[in-house]
C-alpha positions in Angstrom: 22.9 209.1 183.2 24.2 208.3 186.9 22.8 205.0 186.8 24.2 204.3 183.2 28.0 205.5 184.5 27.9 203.3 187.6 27.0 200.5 185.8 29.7 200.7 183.4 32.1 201.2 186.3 31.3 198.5 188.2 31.4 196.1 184.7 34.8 197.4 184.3 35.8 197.1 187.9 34.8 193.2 187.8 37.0 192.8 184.5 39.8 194.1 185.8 39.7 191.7 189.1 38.6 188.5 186.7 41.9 189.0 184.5 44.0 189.0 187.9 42.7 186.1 189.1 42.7 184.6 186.5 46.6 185.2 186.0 47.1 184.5 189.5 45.6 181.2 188.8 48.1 181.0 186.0 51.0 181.7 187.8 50.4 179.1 191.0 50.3 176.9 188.1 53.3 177.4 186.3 55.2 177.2 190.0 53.8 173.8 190.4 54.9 172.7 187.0 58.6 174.2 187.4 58.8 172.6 190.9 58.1 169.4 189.9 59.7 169.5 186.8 63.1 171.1 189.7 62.4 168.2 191.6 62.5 165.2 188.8 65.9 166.8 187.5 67.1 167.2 191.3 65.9 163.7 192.0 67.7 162.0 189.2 70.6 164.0 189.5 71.3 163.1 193.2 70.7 159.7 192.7 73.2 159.3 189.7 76.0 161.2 191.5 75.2 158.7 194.8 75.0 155.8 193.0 78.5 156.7 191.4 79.9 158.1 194.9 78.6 154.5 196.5 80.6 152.7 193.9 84.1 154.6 194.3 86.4 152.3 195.4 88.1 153.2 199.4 91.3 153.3 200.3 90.7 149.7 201.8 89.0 148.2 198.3 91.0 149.7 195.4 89.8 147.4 192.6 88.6 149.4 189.6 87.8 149.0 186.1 87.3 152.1 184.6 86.2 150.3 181.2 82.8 149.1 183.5 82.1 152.8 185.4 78.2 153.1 185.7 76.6 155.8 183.5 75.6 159.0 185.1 72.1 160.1 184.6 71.6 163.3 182.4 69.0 165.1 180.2 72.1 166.2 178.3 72.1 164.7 174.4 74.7 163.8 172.6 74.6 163.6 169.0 73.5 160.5 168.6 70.8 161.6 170.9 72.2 159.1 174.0 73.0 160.5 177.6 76.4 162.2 178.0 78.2 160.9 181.1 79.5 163.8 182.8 82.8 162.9 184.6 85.5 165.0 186.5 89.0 164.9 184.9 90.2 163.6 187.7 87.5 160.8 188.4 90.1 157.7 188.3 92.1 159.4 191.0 92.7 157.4 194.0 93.1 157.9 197.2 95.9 158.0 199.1 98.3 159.5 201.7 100.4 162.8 201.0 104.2 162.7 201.0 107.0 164.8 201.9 109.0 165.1 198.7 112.0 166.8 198.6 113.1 168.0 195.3 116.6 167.0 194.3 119.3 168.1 191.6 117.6 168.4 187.8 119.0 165.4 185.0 120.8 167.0 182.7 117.9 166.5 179.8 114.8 165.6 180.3 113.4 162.5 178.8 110.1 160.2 177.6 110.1 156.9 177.1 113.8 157.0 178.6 115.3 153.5 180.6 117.1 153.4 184.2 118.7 150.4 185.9 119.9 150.5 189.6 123.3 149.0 190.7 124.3 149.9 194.4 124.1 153.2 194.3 124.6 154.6 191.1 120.9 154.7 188.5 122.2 154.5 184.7 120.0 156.5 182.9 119.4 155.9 179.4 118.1 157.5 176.2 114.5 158.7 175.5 112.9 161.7 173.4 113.9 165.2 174.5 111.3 165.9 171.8 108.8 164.1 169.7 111.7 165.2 167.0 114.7 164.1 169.1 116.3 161.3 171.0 118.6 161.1 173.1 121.6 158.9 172.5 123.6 158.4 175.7 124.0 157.6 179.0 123.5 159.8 182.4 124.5 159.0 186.0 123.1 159.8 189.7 124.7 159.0 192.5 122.3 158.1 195.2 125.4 158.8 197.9 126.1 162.0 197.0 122.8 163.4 195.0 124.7 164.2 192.2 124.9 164.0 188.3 128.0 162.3 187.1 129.8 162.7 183.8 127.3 160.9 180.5 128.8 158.5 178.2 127.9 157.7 174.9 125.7 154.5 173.5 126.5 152.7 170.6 125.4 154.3 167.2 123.2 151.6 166.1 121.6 150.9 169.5 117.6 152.2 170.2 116.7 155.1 172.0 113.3 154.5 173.6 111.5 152.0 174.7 114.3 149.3 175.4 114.2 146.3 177.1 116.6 146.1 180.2 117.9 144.4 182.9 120.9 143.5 185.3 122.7 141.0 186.6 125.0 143.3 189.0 127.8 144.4 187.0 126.6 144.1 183.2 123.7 145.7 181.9 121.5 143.9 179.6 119.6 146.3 176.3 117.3 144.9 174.5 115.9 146.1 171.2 113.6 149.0 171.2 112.6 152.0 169.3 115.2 153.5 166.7 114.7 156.9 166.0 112.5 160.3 166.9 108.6 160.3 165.6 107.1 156.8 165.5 109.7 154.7 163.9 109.9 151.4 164.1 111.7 149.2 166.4 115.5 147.5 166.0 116.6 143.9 166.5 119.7 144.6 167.8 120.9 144.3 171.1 123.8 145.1 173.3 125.7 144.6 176.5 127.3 147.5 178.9 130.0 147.0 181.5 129.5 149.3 183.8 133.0 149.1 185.6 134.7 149.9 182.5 131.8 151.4 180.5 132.7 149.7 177.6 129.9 148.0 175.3 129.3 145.1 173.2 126.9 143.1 170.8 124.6 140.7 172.0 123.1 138.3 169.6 119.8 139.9 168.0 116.3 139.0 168.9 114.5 137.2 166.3 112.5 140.1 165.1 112.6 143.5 165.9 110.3 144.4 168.9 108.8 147.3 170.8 109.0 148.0 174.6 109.3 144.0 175.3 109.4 143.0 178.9 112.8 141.8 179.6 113.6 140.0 182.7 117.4 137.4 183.8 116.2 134.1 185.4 117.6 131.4 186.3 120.7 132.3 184.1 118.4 133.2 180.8 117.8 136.9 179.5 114.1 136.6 178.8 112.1 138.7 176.7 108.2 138.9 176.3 105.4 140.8 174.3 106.1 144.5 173.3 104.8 145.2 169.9 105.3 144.2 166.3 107.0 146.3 163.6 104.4 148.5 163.2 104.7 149.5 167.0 100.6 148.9 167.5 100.1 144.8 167.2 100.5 143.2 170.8 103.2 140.3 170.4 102.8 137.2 172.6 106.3 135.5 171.7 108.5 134.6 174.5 112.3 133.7 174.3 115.2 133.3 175.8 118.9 133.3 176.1 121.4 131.8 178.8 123.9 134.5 179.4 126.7 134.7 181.7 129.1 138.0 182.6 127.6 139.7 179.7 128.2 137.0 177.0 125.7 134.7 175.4 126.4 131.1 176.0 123.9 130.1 172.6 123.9 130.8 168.9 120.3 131.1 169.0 117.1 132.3 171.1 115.2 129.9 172.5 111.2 129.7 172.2 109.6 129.7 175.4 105.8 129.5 176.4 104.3 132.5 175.2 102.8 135.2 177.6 98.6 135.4 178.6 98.7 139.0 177.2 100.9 140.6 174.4 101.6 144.3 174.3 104.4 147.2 175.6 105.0 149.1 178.2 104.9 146.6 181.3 106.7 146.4 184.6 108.5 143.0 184.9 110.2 142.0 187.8 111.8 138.6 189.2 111.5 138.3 193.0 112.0 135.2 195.5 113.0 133.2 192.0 108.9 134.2 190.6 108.8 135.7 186.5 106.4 138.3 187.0 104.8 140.6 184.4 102.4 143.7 185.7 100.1 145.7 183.9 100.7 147.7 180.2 98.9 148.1 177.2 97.4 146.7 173.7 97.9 148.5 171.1 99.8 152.3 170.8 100.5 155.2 168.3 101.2 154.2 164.5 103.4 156.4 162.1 101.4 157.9 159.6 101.0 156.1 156.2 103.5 157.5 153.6 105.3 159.7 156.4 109.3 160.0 155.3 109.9 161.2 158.9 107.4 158.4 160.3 105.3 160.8 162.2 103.1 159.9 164.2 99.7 159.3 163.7 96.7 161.3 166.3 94.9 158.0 165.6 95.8 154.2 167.2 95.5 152.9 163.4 95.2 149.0 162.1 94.7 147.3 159.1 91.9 144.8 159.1 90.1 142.4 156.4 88.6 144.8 154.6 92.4 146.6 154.1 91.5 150.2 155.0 92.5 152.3 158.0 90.2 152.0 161.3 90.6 153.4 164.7 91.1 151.2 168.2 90.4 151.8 171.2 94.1 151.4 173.2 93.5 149.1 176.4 95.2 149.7 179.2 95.2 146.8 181.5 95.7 145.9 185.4 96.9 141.9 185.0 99.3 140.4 186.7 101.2 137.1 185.8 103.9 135.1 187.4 105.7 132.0 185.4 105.7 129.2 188.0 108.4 126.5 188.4 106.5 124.0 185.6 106.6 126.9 183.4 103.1 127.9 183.4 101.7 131.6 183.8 99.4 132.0 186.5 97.4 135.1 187.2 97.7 136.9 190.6 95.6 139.9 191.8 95.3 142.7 189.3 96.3 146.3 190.2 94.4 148.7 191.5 93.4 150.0 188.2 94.6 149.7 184.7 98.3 150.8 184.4 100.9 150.9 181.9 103.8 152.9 180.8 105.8 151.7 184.2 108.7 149.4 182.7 111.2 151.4 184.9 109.0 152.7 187.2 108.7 150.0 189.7 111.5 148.7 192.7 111.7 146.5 195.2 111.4 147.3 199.1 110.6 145.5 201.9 109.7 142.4 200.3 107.0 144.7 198.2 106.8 145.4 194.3 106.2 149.4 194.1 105.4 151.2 191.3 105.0 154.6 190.4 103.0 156.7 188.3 101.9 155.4 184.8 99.2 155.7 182.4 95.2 154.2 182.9 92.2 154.5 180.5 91.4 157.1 178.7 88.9 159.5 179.9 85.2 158.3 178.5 84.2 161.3 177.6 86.8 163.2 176.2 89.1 160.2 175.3 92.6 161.7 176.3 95.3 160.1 178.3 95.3 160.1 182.0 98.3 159.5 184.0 98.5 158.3 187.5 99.9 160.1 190.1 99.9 156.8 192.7 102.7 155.0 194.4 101.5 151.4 194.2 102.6 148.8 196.7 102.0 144.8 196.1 103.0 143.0 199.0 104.7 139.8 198.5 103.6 138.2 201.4 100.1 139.0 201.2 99.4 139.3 197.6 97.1 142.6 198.7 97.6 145.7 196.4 98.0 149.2 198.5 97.9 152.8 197.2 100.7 154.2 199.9 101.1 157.3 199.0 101.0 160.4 196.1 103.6 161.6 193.8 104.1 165.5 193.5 102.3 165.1 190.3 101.0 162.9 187.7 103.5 161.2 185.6 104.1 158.0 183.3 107.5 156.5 181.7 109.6 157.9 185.3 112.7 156.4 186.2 112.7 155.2 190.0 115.2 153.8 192.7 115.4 153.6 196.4 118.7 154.2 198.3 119.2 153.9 202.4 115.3 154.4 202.7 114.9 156.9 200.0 112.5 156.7 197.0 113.6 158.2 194.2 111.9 159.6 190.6 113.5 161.4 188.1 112.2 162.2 184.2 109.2 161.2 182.6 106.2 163.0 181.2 104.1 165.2 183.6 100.4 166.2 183.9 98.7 169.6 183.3 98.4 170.2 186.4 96.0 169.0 189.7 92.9 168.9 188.1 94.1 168.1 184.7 95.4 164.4 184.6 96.6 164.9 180.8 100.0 164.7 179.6 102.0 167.6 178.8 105.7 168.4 179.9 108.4 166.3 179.2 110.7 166.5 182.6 114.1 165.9 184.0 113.5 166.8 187.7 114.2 164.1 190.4 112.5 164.2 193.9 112.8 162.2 196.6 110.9 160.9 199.8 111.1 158.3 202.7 109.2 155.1 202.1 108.5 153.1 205.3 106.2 150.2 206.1 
């Protein structure tokens, strides 16, 4: 009976150490598969974030183009069972240095899609949405002397209210058709001349056809206009015409064809400096009004019609060219912008022999496909032909309204971001800051 029990004791006893070696065994192998499986994911991980961190433009080579970012690396399926890129909101950020801004007196609306033109030192600021449902339809004043907000006047009834075309010779102010209406209306024909020293207004003779956001530029004693969009508000335009004018007056019956631009489309800085056309940056395509809408409201999606006559969606392209119209009358591309950038018809000025531009729009966010403003002060020097990021607004913003006075850079209204690390758009604004620009 003894020998019987301390058999079956010892049999047990050897059970019990077999089962924990045997999940000791177990366990050392599952640690080895986890770690290497850790290591794999690390591995490819690390070398999609440094392949994307080795790519990032410096402050010394700005040249993006965010339609061409690598891919990230990620186990992460989408639905159609293809890697997700996994991008920050703020990934086409750029660097830059930080400003002193100093905040000055508020407009007295704020405004999107508004226009500004600088004479001395007074900035005419015109129209815009308050609201997607409201427009403004007149005309307010800052004095750069003083910092203050002079007494509005009113535009004509039958003149646009966003996305004009405008210039200035000095004294008279130059509008060019635009967007009539709140929502996504279509644009106008019609055009008009202000006198600023008596503030008094009068017809100019109509474009052709109605356009959108055209680039409008005077040169060599002609009122050009360029691109925009169609009727529908979305088609890029590539027509190009002019008209001599003199002390607010048109000297010709009709608008005269000219050669037509590289690249149609709205929302485009366009400058004339040392006697050079010059048309920066904008967009192809933009918002439609929805099909059947009595109030023309606008559609979520960038709509066209194509062969097969039924609705599609398109990508908007936002785009970093830059043209200048040389003295036989042909365009000829100079270095692009830093990245993609649109939205800027007002936003750009002239100092120091340098073209600078504020703020903007670029492409949309891969991932998510929202809008993402720019929150850089670009600067293309004239003498170089080098673009420069030379500094950061107090936020992101597109459509502002800019001017510089006795070494001052001013913005004032425009359409802010979310906040710092959401480049989205969100508040329509009226505020004006200020800071010193020196180079």
């Amino acid at each position: 009976m003894k020998f019987g029990r301390h058999t079956q004791k010892h049999s047990s006893s050897l059970s019990i150490k077999l089962v924990i070696l045997v999940s000791f065994i177990a366990l050392i192998g599952a640690g080895v598969v986890v770690d290497l499986l850790w290591a794999s994911s690390s591995s490819s991980s690390f070398s999609a974030f440094r392949y994307v961190s080795d790519n990032w433009p410096s402050q010394q080579s700005l040249n993006l183009n965010l339609t061409s970012l690598p891919k990230a690396k990620s186990k992460d399926k989408g639905k159609d069972g293809a890697p997700e890129r996994i991008l920050s909101a703020t990934f086409a950020d750029l660097p830059g240095p930080e400003l002193h801004w100093e905040k000055m007196p508020t407009a007295p609306v704020p405004r999107l899609d508004g226009a500004a033109i600088q004479i001395k030192n007074i900035l005419y600021v015109f129209a815009g949405y308050g609201t997607i449902n409201l427009v403004h339809s007149h005309v307010d004043v800052y004095n750069f002397t003083d910092n203050t907000w002079g007494e509005s006047f009113p535009m004509p009834k039958e003149m646009a209210h966003s996305h004009l075309g405008m210039v200035t010779d000095g004294r008279y102010i130059y509008v060019v058709t635009g967007q009539y209406g709140p929502q996504c209306r279509g644009p106008t024909a019609r055009n008009f001349v202000l006198d600023t020293e008596t503030r008094q207004w009068k017809d100019l003779l109509s474009l052709p056809v109605p356009r959108y956001a055209p680039a409008t530029q005077l040169w060599r004693g002609r009122l050009h206009v360029m691109g925009g969009s169609g009727a529908n508000r979305y088609t890029p335009e590539l027509d190009h015409w002019s008209l001599a004018v003199k002390d607010g007056k048109a000297l010709e019956k009709e608008w005269r064809s000219e050669v037509p631009i590289p690249r149609g489309g709205p929302h485009r800085a366009c400058v004339v400096v040392d006697d050079k056309l010059m048309i920066i940056g904008g967009q192809e395509g933009d918002f439609m009004a929805k099909p059947g809408s009595p109030i023309f409201k606008c559609s979520r999606r960038h709509e066209c019609t194509m062969r097969l006559a039924k609705p599609c969606t398109v990508a908007l392209v936002v785009y970093a060219d830059v043209y200048m119209l040389d003295d036989e009358m042909k365009w000829k591309t100079l270095p692009s912008m830093p990245k993609p950038d649109s939205h800027i018809e007002f936003a750009w000025t002239i100092v120091n022999h340098s073209i600078i531009i504020a703020g903007g729009t670029t492409d949309k966010h891969p991932n998510t496909k929202k809008m993402i403003l720019n929150g850089e002060i670009f600067r293309f020097d004239l003498d170089t032909l080098k673009w420069s990021v030379i500094g950061k607004l107090p936020y992101r913003v597109k459509t502002t309204l800019v001017g510089f006075w006795n070494g001052w850079f001013y913005f004032t209204s425009g359409q802010r971001d979310k906040g710092p690390d959401d480049p989205g758009p969100r508040k329509v604004i009226g505020e004006v800051w200020r800071t010193k620009l020196s180079f």
